[in-house]
Each structure stands twice: as structure tokens, then as C-alpha cells.
Residue frames as a rotation matrix with the C-alpha (Angstrom) as fourth column:
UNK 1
-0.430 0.902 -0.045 47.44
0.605 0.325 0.727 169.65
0.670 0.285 -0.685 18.43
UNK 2
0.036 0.603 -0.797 46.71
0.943 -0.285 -0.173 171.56
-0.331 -0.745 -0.579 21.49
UNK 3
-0.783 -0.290 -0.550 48.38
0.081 -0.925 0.372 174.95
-0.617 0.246 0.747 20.28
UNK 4
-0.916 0.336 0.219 45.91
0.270 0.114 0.956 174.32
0.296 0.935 -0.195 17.19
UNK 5
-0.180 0.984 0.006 42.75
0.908 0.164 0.386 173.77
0.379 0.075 -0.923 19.06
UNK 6
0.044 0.309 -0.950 43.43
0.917 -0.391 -0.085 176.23
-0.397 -0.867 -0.300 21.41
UNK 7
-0.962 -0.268 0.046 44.29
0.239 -0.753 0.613 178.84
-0.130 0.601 0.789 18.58
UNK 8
-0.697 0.573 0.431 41.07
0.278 -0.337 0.899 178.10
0.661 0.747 0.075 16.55
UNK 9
-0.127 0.814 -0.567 39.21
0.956 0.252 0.149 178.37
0.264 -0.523 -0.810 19.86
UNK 10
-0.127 -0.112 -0.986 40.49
0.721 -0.693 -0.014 181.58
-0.682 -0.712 0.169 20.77
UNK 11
-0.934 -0.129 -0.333 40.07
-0.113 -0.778 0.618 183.18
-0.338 0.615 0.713 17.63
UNK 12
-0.759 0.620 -0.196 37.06
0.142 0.452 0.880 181.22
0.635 0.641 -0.432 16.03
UNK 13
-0.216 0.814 -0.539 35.15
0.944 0.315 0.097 181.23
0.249 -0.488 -0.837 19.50
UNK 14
-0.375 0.384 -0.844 35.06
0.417 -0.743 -0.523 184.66
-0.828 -0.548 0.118 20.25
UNK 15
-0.854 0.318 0.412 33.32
0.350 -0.236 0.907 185.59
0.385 0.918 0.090 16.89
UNK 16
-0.701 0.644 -0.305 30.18
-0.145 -0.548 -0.824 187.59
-0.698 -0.533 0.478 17.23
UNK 17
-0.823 0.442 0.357 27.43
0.558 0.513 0.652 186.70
0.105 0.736 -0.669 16.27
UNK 18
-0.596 0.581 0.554 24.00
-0.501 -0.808 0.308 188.65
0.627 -0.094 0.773 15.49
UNK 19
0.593 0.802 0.068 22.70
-0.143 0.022 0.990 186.66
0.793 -0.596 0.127 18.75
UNK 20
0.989 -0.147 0.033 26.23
-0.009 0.158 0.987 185.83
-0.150 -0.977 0.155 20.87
UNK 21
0.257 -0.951 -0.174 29.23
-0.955 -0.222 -0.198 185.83
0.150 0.217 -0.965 21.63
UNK 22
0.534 -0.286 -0.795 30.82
-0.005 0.940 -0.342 182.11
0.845 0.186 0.500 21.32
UNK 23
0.031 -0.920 0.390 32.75
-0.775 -0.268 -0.572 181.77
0.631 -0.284 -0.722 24.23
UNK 24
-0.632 -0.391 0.669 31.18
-0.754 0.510 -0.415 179.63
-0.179 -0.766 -0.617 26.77
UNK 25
0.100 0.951 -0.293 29.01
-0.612 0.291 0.736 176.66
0.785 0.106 0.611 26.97
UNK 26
-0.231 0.140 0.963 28.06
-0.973 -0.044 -0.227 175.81
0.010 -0.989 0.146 30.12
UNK 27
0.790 0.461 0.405 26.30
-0.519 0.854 0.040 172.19
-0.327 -0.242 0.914 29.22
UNK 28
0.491 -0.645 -0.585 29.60
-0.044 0.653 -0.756 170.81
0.870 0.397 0.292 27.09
UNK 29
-0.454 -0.835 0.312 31.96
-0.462 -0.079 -0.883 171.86
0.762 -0.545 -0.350 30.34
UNK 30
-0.001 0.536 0.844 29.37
-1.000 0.019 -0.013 170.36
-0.023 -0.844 0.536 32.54
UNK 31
0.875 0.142 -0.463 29.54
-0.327 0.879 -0.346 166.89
0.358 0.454 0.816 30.05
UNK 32
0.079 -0.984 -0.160 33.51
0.068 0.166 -0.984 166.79
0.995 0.067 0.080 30.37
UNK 33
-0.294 -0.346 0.891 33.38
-0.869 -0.291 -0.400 167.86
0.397 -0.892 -0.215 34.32
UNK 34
0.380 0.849 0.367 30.62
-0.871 0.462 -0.167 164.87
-0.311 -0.257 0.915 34.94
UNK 35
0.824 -0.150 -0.546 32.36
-0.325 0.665 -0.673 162.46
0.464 0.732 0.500 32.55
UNK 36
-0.129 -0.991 0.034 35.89
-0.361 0.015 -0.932 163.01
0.923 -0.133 -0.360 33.84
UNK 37
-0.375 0.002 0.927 34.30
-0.917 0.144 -0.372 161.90
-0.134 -0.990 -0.052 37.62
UNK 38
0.915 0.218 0.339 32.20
-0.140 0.961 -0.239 158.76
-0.378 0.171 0.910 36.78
UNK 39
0.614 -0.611 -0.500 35.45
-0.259 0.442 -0.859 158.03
0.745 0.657 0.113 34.70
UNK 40
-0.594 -0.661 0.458 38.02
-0.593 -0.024 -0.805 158.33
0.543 -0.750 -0.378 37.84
UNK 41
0.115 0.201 0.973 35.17
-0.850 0.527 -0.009 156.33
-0.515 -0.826 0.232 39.86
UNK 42
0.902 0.432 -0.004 34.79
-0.416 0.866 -0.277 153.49
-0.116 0.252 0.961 37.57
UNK 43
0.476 -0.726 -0.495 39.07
-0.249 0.429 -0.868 153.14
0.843 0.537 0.023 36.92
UNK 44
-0.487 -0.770 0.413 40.37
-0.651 0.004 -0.759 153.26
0.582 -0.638 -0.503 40.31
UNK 45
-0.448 0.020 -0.894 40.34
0.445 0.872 -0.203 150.33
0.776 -0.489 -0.399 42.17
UNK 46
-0.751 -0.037 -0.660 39.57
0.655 -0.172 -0.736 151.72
-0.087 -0.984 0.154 45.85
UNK 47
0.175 0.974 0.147 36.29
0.985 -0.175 -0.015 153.64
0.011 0.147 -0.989 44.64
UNK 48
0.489 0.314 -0.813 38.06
0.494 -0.869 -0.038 157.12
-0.719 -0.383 -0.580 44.97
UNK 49
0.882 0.471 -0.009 39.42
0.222 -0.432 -0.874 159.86
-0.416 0.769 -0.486 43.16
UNK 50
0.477 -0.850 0.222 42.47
0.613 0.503 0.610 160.06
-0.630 -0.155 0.761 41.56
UNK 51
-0.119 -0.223 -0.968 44.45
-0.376 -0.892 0.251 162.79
-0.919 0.394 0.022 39.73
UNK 52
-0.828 -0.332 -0.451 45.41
-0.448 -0.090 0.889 161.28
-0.336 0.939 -0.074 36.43
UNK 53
-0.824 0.446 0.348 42.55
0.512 0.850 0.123 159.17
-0.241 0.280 -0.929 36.16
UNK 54
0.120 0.742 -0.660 40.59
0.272 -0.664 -0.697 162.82
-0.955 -0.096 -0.281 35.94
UNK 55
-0.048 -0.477 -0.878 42.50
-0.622 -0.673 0.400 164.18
-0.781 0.565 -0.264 33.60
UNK 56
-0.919 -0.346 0.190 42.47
-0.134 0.726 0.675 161.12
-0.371 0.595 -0.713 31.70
UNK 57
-0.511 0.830 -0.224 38.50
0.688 0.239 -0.685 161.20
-0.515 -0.505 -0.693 32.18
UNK 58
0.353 0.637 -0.686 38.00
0.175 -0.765 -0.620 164.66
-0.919 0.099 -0.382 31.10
UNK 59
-0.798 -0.407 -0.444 40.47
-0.519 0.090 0.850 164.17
-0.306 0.909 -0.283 27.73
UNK 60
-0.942 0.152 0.300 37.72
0.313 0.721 0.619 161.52
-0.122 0.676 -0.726 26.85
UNK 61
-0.084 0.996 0.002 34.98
0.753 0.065 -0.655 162.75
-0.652 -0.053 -0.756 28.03
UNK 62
-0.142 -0.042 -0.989 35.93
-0.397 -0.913 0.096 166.05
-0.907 0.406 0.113 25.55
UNK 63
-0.675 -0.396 -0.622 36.25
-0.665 -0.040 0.746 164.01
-0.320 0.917 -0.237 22.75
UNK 64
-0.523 0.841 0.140 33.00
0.832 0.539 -0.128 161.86
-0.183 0.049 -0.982 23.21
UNK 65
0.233 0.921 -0.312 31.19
0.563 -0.390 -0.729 165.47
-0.793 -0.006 -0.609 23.27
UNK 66
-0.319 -0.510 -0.799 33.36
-0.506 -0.621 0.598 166.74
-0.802 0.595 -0.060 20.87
UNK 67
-0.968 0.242 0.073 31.80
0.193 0.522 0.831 163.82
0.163 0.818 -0.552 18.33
UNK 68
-0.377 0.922 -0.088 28.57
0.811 0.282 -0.512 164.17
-0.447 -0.265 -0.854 19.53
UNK 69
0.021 0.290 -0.957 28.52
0.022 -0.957 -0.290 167.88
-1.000 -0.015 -0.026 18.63
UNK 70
-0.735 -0.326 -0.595 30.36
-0.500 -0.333 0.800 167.44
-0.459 0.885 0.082 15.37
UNK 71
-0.766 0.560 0.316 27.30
0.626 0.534 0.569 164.30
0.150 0.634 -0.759 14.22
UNK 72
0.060 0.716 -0.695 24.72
0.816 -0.436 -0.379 167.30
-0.574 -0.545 -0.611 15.64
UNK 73
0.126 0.080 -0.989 26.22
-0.169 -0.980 -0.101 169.84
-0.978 0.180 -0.110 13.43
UNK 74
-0.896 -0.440 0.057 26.67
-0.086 0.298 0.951 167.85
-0.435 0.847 -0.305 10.50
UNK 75
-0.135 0.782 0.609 22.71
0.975 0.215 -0.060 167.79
-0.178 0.585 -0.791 10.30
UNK 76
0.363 0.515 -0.776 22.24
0.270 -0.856 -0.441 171.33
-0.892 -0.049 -0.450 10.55
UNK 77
0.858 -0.368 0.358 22.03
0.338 -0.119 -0.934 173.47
0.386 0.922 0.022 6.73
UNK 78
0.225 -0.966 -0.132 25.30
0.937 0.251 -0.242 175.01
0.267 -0.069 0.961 6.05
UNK 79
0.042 -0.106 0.994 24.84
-0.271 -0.958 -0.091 178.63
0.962 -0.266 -0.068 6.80
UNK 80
0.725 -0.048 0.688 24.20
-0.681 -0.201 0.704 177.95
0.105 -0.978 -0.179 10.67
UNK 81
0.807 -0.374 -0.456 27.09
0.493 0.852 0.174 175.54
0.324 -0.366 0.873 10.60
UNK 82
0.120 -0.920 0.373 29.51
-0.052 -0.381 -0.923 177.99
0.991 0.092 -0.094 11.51
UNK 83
0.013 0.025 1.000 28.55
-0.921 -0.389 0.021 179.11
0.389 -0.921 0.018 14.95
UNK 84
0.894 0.369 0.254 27.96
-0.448 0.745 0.495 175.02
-0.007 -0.556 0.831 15.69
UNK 85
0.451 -0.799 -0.397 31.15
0.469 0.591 -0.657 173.97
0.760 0.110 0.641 14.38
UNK 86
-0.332 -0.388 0.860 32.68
-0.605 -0.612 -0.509 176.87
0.724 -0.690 -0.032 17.32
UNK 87
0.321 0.432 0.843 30.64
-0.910 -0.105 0.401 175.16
0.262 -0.896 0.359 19.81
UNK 88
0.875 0.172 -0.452 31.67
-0.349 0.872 -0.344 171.79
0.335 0.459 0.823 18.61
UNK 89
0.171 -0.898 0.405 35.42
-0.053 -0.419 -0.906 172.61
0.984 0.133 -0.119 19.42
UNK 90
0.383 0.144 0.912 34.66
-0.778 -0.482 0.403 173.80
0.497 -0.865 -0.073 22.80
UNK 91
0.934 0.355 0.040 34.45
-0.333 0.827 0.453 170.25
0.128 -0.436 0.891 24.40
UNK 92
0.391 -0.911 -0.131 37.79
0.885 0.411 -0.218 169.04
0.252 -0.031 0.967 23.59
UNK 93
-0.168 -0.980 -0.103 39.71
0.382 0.031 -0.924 171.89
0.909 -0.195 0.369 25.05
UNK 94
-0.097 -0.090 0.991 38.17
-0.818 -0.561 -0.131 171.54
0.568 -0.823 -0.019 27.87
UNK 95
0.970 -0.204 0.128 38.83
0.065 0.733 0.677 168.19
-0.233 -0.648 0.725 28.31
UNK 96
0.298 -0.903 0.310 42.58
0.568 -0.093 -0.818 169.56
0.767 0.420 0.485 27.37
UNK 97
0.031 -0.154 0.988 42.68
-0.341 -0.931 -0.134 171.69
0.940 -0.332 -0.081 30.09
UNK 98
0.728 0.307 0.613 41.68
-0.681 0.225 0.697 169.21
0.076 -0.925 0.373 32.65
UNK 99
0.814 -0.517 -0.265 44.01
0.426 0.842 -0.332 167.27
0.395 0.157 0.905 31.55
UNK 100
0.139 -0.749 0.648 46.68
-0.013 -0.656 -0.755 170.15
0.990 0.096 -0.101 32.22
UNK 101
-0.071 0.338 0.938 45.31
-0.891 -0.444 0.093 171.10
0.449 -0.830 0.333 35.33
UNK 102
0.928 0.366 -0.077 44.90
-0.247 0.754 0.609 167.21
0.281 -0.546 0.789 36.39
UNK 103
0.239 -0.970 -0.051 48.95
0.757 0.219 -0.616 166.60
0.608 0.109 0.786 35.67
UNK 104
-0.199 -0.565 0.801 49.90
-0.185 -0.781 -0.597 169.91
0.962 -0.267 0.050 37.24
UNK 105
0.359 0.168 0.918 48.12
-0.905 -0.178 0.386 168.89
0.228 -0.970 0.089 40.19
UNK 106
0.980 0.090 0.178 49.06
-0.183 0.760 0.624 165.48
-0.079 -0.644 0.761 40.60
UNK 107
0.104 -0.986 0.131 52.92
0.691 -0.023 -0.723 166.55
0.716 0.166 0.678 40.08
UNK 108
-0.103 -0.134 0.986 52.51
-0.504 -0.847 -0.168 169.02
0.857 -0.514 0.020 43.00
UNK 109
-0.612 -0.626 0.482 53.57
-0.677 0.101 -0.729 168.47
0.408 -0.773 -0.486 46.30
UNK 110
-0.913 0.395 0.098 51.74
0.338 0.870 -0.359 165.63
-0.227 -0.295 -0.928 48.10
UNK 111
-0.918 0.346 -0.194 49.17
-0.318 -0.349 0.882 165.00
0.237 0.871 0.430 46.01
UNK 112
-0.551 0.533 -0.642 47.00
0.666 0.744 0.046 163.10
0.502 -0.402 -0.766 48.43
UNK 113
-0.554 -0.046 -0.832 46.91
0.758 -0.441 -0.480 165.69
-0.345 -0.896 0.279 50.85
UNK 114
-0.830 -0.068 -0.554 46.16
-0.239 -0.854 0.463 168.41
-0.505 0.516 0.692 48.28
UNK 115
-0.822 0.424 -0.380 43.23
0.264 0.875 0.405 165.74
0.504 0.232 -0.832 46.94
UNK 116
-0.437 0.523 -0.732 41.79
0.883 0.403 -0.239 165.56
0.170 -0.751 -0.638 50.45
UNK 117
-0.790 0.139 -0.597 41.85
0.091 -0.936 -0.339 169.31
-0.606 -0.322 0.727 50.30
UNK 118
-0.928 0.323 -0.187 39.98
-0.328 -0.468 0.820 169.26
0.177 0.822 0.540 47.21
């Protein structure tokens, strides 16, 4: 599933369009970054932050904006649904990534320490 998304993302998202280039979107990665912290405060017990509980945070929070986009582009007509379905996508592999990045860090050497750094 990841290979998949991350294919159609890398092919599908850089498409050009006659106003952009698909690549980023700054407000989904901001939803999933935001999500993936209120998530990690509200599971851990001890009010702080916690690797997996990011990663675990930003997987949902991708796939909450990842529906949100897809009921948002399902109103739009069907010519402009291409470029929305691209944007639609986005969300969820970047709450795949945090997930990556959350596991890689909290399998690296003391993870507390490395935490505190963050």
C-alpha cells in the first residue's frame, strides 16, 4: 500500500498543470503535523510526547484529511477533478512518512534523550 501511494504520488503529483505544479501542499502537511501532536498529547498518559504515539497520530491524522479531501473533490465537476484527486493523495503519505520517520526515531539510540533534543 505504501509503494502504491507513494508511486501514484510521485508520478501523478508532479503533473503540470496550466496553473502548477502538484507537489506540495502546505495546509494538508500542516493538518497531519498539528493532528499527529494533539494526538500524542491526548494518548499519553504523562501529558508529553511520545514517538509512536506521533507516528501513530500523523497515520490518522493523513487519513482524516485524506477523506476530507476525497468528500471535497467528489463535489467538484469532473474535468477539475484531476488536479484535486492529486491533492487528495497528498495527506496520507504524509501521514506515511511520519509514521516512518516516527519508528525510525523511536528505534534509535535512546530515544528519550534524542526526544529531549527534539
Amino acid at each position: 500500500m505504501t509503494a502504491g501511494l507513494l508511486s501514484f504520488t510521485w508520478t501523478e503529483g508532479f503533473t503540470v498543470t496550466h496553473e502548477n505544479v502538484v507537489l506540495v501542499d502546505p495546509k494538508s502537511l500542516f493538518f497531519v503535523l498539528l493532528f499527529a501532536i494533539i494526538y500524542s498529547f491526548m494518548v499519553d498518559q504523562d501529558r508529553s510526547i511520545h514517538a509512536r504515539s506521533i507516528g501513530l497520530g500523523a497515520v490518522y491524522g493523513g487519513l482524516l484529511a485524506f477523506l476530507i479531501g476525497v468528500l471535497l473533490t467528489l463535489k467538484l465537476p469532473v474535468k477539475e477533478q484531476a488536479v484535486a484527486w492529486n491533492y487528495a493523495v497528498l495527506p496520507l503519505c504524509y501521514g506515511i512518512l511520519g509514521k516512518v520517520f516516527a519508528d525510525a526515531f523511536a528505534r534509535a539510540r535512546e530515544p528519550d534523550k534524542q526526544m529531549k533534543l527534539f
